[in-house]
N, C-alpha and C positions, 0 to 999 in steps of 0.2 A: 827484598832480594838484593843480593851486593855481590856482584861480578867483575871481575879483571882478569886481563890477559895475562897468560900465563907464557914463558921463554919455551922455546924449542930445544932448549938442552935437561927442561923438570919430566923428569920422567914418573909415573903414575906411583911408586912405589915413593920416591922423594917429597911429592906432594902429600903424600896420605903420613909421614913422618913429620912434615910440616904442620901440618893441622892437626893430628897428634898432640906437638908441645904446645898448641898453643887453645887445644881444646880446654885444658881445668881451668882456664880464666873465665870460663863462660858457666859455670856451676854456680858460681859468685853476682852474676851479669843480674843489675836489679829490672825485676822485670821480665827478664828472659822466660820464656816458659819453655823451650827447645830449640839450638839450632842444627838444619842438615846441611855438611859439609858438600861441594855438589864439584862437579867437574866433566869437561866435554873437550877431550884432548885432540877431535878430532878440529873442533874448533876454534882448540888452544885456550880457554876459557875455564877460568874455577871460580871457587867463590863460597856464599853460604846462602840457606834460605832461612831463616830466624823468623819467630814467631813471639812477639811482645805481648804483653798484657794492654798497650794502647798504644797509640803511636808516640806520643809524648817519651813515654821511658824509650822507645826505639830509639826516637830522636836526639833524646838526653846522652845514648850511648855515641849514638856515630857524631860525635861532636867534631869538630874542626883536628882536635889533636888527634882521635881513633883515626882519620881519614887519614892522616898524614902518617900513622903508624902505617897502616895497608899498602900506602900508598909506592914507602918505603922497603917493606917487607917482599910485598909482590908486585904493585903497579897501582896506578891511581882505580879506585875503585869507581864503578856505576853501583848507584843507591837506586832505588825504586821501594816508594812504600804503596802497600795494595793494602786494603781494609778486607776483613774475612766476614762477611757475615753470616755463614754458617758454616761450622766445622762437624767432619765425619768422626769419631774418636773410635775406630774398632776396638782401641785399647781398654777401652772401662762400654764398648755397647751403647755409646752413643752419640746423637745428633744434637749438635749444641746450638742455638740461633740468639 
């Protein structure tokens, strides 16, 4: 999960235009299996929840330089890596452990 504060002047409509352009980089992303673009404006907070093939490739991604991309784009980002040990997939019917 990767979170930063977001300014009092990004209004919800500019944020979803911002992740927008910079959504087709992550089609590419090795490793990536899906990220959800997330946002809580009453908290003033966005961010993404990304789901990796292992932590390794996550790790690989958010390197020193992505952080300072973020960091620059929106605000210095908060990283949290959580491990899934069982995923729901209603998409394909099932339970993955």
């Amino acid at each position: 999960k990767v979170t930063f504060k977001i300014s009092n002047e990004l209004n919800y409509e500019t944020l979803r235009e911002k992740f927008l352009e910079t959504a087709p980089m992550y089609k590419e992303t090795n490793g990536l299996i899906r990220k959800n673009y997330i946002c809580d404006f009453d908290k003033r907070v966005a961010g993404g929840i990304y789901c990796f093939e292992d932590r390794q490739k996550a790790e690989e991604w958010f390197d020193d330089e992505r952080i300072t991309w973020l960091a620059n784009r929106y605000a210095e980002p908060e990283i949290v890596y959580f491990e899934s040990p069982v995923v729901v997939d209603n998409t394909i019917g099932k339970i993955i452990s």
